[in-house]
C-alpha positions in Angstrom: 10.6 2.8 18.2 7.8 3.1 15.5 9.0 0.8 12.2 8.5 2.6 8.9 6.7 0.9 6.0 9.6 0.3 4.1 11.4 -1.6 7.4 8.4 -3.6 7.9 8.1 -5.4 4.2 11.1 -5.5 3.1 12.0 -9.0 3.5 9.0 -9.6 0.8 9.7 -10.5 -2.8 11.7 -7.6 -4.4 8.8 -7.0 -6.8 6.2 -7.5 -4.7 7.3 -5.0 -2.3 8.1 -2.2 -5.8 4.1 -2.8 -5.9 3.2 -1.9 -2.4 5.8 1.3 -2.5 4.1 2.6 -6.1 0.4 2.3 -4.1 2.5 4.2 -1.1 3.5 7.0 -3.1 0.5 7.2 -5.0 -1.4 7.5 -2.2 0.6 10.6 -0.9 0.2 12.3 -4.2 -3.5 11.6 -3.7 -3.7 13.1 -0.3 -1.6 15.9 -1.9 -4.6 16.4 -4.4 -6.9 16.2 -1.7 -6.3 18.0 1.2 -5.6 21.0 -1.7 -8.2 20.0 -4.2 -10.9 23.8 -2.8 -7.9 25.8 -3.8 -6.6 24.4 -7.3 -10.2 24.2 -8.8 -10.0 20.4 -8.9 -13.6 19.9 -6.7 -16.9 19.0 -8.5 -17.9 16.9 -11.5 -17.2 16.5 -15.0 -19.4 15.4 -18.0 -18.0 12.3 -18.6 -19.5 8.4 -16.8 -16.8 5.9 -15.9 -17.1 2.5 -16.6 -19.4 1.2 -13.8 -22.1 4.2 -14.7 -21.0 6.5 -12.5 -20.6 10.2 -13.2 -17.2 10.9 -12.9 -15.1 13.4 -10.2 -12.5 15.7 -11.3 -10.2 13.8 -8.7 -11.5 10.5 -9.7 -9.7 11.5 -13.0 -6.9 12.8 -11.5 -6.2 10.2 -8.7 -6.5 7.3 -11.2 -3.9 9.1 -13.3 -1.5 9.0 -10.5 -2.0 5.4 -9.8 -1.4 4.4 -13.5 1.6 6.2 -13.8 3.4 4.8 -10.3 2.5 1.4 -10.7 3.4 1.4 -14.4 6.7 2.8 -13.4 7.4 0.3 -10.9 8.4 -2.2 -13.3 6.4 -4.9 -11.4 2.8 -5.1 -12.8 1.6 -6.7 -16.0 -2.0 -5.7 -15.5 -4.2 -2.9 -14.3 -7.8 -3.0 -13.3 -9.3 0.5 -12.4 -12.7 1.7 -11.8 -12.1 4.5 -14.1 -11.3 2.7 -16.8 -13.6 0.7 -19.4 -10.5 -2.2 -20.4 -7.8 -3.7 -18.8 -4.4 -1.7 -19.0 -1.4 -4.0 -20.4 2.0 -2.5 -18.9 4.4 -4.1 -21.3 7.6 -5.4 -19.4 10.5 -7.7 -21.0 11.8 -9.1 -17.4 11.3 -12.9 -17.0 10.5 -12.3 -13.0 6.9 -12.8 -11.8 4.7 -9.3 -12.7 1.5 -8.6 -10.7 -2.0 -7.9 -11.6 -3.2 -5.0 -9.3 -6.9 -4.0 -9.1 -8.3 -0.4 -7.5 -10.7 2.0 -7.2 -8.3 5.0 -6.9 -11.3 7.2 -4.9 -13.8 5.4 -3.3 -16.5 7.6 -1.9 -15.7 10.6 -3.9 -19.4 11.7 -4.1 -18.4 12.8 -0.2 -15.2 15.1 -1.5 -17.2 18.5 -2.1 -18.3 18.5 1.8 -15.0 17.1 3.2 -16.1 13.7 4.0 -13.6 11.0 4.2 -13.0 9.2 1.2 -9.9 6.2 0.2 -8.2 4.2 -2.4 -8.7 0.2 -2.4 -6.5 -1.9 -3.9 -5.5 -5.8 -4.5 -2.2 -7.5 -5.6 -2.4 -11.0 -7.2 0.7 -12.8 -8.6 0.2 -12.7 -12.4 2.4 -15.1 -15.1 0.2 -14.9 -17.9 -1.3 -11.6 -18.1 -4.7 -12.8 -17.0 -7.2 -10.7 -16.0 -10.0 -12.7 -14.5 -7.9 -14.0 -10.9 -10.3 -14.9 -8.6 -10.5 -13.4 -4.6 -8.4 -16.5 -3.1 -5.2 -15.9 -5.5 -5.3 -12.4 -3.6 -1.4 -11.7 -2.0 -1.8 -8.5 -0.5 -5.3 -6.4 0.0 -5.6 -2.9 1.7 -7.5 0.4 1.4 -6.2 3.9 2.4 -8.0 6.1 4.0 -7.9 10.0 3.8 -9.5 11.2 6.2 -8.5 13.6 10.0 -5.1 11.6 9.7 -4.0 9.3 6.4 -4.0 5.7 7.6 -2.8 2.7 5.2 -4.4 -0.5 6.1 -2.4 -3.9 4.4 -3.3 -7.3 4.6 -0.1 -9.6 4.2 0.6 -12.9 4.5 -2.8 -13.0 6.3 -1.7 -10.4 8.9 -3.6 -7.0 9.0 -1.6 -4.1 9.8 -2.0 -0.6 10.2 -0.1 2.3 9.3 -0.2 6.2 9.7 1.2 9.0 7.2 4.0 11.2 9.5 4.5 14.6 8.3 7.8 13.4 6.8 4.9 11.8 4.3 6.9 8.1 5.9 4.2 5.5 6.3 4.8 4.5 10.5 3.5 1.4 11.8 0.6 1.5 14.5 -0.5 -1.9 15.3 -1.5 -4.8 13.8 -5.3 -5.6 14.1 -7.8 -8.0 14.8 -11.6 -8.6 14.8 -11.5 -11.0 17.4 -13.0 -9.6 20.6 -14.6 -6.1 19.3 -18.3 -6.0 19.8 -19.5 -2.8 19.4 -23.2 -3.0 18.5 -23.3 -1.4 15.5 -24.8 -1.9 11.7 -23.6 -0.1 8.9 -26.3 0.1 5.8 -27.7 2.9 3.6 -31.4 2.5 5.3 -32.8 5.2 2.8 -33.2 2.2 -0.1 -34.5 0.4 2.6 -38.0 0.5 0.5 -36.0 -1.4 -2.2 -34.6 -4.1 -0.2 -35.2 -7.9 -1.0 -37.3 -9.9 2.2 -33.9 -11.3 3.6 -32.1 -8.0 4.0 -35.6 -6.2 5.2 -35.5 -9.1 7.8 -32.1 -9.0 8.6 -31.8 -4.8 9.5 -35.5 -5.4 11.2 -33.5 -7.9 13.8 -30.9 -4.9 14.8 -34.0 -2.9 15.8 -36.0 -5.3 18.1 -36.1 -3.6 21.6 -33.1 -5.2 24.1 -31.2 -5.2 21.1 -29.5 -2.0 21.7 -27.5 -1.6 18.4 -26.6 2.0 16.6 -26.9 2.8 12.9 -24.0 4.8 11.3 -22.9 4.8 7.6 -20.8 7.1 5.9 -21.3 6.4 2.1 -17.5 5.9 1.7 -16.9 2.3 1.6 -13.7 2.3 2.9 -15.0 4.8 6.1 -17.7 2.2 6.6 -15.2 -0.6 6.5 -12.5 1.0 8.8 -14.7 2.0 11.4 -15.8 -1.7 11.3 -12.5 -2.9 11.9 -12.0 -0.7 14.2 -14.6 -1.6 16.6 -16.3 -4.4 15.2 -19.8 -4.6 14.1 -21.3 -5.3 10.3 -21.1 -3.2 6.8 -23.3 -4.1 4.3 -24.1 -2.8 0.8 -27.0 -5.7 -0.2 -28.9 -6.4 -3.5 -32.6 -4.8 -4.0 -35.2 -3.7 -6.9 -32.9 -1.5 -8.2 -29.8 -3.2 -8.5 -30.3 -6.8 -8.2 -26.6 -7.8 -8.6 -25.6 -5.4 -6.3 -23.7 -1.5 -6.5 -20.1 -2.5 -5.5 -17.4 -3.8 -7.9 -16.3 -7.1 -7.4 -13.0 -7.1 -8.3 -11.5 -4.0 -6.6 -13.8 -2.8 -4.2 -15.9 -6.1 -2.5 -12.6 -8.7 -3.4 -9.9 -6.9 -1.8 -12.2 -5.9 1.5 -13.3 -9.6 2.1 -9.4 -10.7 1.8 -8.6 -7.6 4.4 -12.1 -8.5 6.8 -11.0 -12.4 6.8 -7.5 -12.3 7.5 -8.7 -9.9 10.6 -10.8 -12.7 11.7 -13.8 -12.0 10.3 -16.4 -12.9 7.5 -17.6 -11.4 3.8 -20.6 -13.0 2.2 -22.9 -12.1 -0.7 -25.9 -12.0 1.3 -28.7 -11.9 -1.3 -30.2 -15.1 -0.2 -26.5 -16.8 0.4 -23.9 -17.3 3.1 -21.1 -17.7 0.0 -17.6 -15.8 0.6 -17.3 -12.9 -1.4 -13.9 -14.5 -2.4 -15.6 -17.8 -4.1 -17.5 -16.0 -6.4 -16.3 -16.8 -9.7 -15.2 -13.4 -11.9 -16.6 -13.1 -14.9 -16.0 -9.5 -16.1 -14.0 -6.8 -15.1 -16.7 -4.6 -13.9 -18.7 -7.3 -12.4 -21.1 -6.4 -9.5 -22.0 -7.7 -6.1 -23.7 -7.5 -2.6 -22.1 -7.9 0.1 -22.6 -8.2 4.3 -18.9 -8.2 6.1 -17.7 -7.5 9.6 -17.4 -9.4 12.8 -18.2 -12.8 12.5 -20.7 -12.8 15.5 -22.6 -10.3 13.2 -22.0 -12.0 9.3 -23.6 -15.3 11.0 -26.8 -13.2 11.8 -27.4 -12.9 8.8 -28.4 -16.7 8.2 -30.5 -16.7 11.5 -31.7 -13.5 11.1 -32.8 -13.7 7.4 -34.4 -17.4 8.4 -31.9 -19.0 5.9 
């Protein structure tokens, strides 16, 4: 029999695990909002830019709210980091146990909501004494991403094991299978080829490899992140959102979109680098603001390391 969510983590730390169930329920009200979102007028843009730049979703709003509010109320967290918002948000707490730092993007992809693409929530949990905000990738506990897409999946990454879960219709998180890189090596590369005309030598050089004739690979990208990243882990392959002319330090956030993907892509078994002229991990890069940018190539390992030979590192 199938183990629910709440059976398979709870032998975690008591206030650890409060954090994983507030991203649980939030993520149900956010599928709520979704899958209803043509019928309650709550489709389309508003007026207002978040943080990073970007114009802002009436569900970006709306899905950042709910997050706020659960994990606030979980008594657990001492800091928030959200796409949505410009500064950190303090939740104020009086126990002496250990709070958590949490950093998300509440709706990745949302530019793909008004023709029913699939879009997710990604998230990190990082053990947090001091109310700090900078943590860097390798004080990461717990990494995952939801997708809401045909069905709602939860992916987690803890204690270094990945694991998959579905959303039942009794809105119960049920456990699918734990999963592994190792072994899948589906030929394909996943990379927004229309800025191809702004890409940097070592990423022009890299993509060009994938196209050589015997090669035989297959170009799909989604333009959610966490589509592009689940089909990778699915099936194996490479994701890459790299540097170029327009944005030289990259488009994704570092801290809760390219952070908590490396933790979840490593502990499968595979690799997340900066590209960019550099094999670093995603997860040494120093943070240095909350909004911080980066590139970033992840996937199989087979494919990470053709980067370096490909792009004649």
């Amino acid at each position: 029999m199938k183990k629910t969510i709440s059976h398979y983590y709870s032998i975690l730390d008591e206030h650890l695990y409060r954090v994983i169930g507030a991203i649980c329920r939030s993520s149900i009200q956010i599928e709520e909002a979704i899958r209803y979102s043509a019928l309650t007028g709550s489709q389309g843009d508003r007026s207002d830019q978040n943080s990073s730049g970007d114009i802002q979703k009436k569900l970006d709003v709306i899905c950042n709210e709910i997050m706020i509010k659960e994990l606030a109320d979980s008594g657990a967290c001492n800091v928030l980091l959200s796409e949505e918002n410009n500064d950190p948000i303090y939740v104020l707490e009086k126990a002496s146990h250990t709070h958590y730092l949490v950093a998300f993007d509440p709706l990745d992809g949302s530019s793909n909501l008004d023709c029913n693409g699939p879009v997710g929530t990604i998230f990190s949990i990082s053990a947090n004494k001091g109310k700090q905000v900078l943590l860097s990738g390798d004080q990461i506990l717990v990494s995952g991403y939801v997708l809401y897409g045909p069905s709602t999946e939860l992916v987690l990454s803890v204690n270094k094991t990945v694991d998959r879960f579905v959303l039942s219709s009794n809105k119960e998180y049920i456990h699918l299978e734990t999963v592994r890189l190792d072994g899948k090596k589906k030929k394909i590369y996943s990379v927004n080829e229309g800025n191809s005309v702004n890409w940097n030598a070592d990423m022009k050089a890299y993509i060009e490899g994938y196209k050589k004739e015997g090669m035989n690979y297959t170009s799909r990208y989604i333009g959610s992140m966490v589509g592009d990243v689940h089909r990778t882990l699915m099936y194996g392959g490479m994701f890459s959102y790299p540097a170029d002319k327009k944005s030289p330090n990259g488009k994704l956030r570092l801290l809760y979109e390219a952070y908590p993907m490396a933790k979840l892509i490593e502990d499968a078994g595979g690799k997340a680098i900066i590209g960019n002229m550099s094999t670093k991990r995603i997860l040494e890069i120093e943070p240095k603001e909350i909004h911080q940018r980066t590139p970033i190539v992840l996937g199989s390992r087979e494919e990470v390391d053709r980067y370096r030979i490909m792009s004649k590192l």
